[in-house]
C-alpha positions as CSV (number, residue, x, y, z in Angstrom):
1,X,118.1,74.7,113.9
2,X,120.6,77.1,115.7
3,X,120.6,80.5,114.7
4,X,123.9,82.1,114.4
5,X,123.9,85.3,112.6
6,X,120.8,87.8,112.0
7,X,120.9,91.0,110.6
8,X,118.3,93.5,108.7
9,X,119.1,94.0,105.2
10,X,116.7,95.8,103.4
11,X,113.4,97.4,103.2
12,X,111.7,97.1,100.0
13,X,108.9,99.2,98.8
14,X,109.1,98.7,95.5
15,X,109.6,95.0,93.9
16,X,112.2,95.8,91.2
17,X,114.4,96.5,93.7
18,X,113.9,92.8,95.6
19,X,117.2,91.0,96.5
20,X,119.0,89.3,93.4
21,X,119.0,86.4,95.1
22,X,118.7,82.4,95.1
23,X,118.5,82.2,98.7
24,X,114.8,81.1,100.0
25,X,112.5,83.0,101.9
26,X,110.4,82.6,104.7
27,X,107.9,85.1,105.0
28,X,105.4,86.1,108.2
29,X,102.5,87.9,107.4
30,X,99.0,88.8,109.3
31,X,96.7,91.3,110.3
32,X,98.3,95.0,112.0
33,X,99.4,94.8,115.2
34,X,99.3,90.2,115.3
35,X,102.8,90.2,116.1
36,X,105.0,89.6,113.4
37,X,107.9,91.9,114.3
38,X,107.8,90.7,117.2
39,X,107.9,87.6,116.2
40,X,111.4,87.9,114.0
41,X,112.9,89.2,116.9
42,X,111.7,86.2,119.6
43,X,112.5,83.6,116.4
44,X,116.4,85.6,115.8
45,X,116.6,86.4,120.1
46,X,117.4,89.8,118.9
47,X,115.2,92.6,120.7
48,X,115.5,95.2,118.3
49,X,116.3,93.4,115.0
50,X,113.0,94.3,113.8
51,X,111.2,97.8,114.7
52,X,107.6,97.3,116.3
53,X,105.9,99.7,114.9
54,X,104.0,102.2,117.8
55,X,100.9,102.9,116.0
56,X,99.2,99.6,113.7
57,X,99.6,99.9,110.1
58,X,103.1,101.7,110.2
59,X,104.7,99.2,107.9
60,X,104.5,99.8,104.5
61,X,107.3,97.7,103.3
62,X,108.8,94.0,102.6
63,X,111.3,93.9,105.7
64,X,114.7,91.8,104.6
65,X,116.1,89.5,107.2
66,X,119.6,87.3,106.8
67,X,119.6,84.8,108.7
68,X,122.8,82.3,108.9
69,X,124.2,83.5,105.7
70,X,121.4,80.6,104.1
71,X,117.9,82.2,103.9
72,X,115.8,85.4,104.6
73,X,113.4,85.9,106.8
74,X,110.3,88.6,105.2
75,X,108.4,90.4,107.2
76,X,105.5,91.7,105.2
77,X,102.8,94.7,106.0
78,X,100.1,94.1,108.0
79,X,96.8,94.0,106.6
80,X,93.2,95.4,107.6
81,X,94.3,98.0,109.6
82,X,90.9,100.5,109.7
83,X,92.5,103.8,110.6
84,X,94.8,103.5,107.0
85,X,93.4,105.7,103.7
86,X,91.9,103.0,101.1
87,X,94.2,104.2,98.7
88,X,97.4,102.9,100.9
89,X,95.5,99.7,102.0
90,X,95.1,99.0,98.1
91,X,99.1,99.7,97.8
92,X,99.8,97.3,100.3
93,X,97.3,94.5,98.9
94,X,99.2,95.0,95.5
95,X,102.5,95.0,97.0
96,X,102.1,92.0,99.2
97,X,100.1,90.1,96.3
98,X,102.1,90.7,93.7
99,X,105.2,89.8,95.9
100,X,103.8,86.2,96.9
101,X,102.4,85.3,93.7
102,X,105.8,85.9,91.6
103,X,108.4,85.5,94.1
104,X,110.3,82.3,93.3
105,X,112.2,82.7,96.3
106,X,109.2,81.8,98.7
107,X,109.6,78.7,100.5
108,X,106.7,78.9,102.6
109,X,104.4,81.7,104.5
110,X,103.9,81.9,108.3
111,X,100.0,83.1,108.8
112,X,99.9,84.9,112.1
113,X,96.5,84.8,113.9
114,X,96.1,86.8,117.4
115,X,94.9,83.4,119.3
116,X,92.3,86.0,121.2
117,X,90.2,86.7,118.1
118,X,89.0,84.7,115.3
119,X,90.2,84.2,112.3
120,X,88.7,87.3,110.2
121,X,87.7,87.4,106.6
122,X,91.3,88.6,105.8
123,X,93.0,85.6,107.4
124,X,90.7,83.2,105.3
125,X,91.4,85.5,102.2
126,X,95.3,84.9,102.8
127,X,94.9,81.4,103.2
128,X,92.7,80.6,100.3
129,X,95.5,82.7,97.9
130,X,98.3,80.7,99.6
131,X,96.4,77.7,98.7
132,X,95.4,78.8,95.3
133,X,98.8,79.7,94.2
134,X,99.9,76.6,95.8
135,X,102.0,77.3,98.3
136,X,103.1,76.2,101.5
137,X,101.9,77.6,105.0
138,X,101.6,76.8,108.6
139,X,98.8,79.5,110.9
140,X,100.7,80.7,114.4
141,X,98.6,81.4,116.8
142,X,100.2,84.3,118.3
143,X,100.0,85.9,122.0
144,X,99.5,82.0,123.7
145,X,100.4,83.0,126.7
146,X,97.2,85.2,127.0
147,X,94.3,82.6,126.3
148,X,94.1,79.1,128.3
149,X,95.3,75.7,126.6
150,X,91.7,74.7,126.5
151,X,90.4,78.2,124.3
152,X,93.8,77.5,122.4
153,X,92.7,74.5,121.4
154,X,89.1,75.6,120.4
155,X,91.2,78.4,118.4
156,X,93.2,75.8,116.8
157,X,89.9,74.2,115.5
158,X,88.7,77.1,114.3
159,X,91.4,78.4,112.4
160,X,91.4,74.7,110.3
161,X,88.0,75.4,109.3
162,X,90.1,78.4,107.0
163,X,91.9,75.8,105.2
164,X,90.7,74.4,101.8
165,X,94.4,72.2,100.7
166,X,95.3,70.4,104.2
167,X,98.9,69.3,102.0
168,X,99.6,72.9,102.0
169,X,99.0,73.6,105.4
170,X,101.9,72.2,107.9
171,X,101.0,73.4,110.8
172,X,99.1,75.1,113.6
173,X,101.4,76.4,116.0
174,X,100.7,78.5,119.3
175,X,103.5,81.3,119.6
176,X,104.3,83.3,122.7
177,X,107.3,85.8,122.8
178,X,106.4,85.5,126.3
179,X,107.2,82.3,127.5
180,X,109.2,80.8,123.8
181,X,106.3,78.6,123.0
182,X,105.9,77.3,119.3
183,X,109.8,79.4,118.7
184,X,111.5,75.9,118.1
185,X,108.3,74.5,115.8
186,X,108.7,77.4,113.7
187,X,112.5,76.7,113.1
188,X,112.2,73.0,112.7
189,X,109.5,74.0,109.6
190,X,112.1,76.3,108.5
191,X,115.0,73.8,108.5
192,X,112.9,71.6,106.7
193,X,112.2,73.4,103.7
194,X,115.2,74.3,103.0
């Protein structure tokens, strides 16, 4: 898949006011600071399509992202930032939650995981919804570039020990905005569902 045309639309805080739209969505979500602006922009090659945030937990919204006049790209708020009030963190659980689970839009959900670490309790939450509400995902392993193919492969193995519903997971890929790695498995997923 080529992309053509990117462009921001829309931030969304509240979810009456989500596009009225048929067009699918592909959505990137993940722990504060994992990547996932970052990541729109490396997927769109577009440096500043998407604002990285300078402190973790900045985003608070659902960021809208056209792509090719066919589908959007989401980018959701981070979660598990420690530094955030409770009574925020709970705002963004419900908004994100109640975004996934009713959305008919969603075509699948990109799990970002900081290749370095673990997955945490929160990654395994977000895959266990995904799976209970039955749908689609793939874990990217961001920041490849950092970690050696050998500890990307034990970090590979570790994050499938997170998945309950292997027919909803369609992928572990290793992403680098670095070096490109894992951009053109992400858009061949894409093209295919949709």
């Amino acid at each position: 898949m080529k992309i053509i045309s990117s462009e921001f639309i829309e931030s969304i805080y509240d979810l009456r006011t989500l596009p009225k739209s048929v067009l699918k969505e592909f959505v990137f979500v993940g722990r504060s600071n994992v990547g996932k602006s970052s990541l729109v922009n490396k997927i769109c090659n577009k440096k500043k399509l998407a604002k990285i945030g300078s402190v973790p937990g900045k985003t608070r919204q659902l960021n809208y992202f056209l792509i090719n006049e066919q589908f959007y790209l989401v980018d959701l708020p981070g979660y598990g930032y420690a530094k955030v009030p409770e009574q925020i963190r709970a705002g963004w659980r419900k908004l994100v939650e109640d975004y996934i689970s009713d959305r008919q839009n969603v075509s699948m959900v990109f799990v970002l995981i900081d290749s370095r670490h673990e997955p945490t309790y929160l990654d395994e939450l977000m895959v266990s919804w995904l799976e209970y509400y039955e749908i689609p995902y793939a874990i990217v392993l961001t920041k490849a570039d950092k970690i050696s193919k050998n500890k990307m492969d034990k970090q590979i193995y570790r994050s499938s020990k997170i998945v309950g519903n292997e027919s909803l997971c369609k992928d572990f890929i290793p992403f680098s905005i670095i070096t490109g790695e894992g951009r053109a498995e992400i858009l061949e997923l894409i093209e295919k569902n949709l």
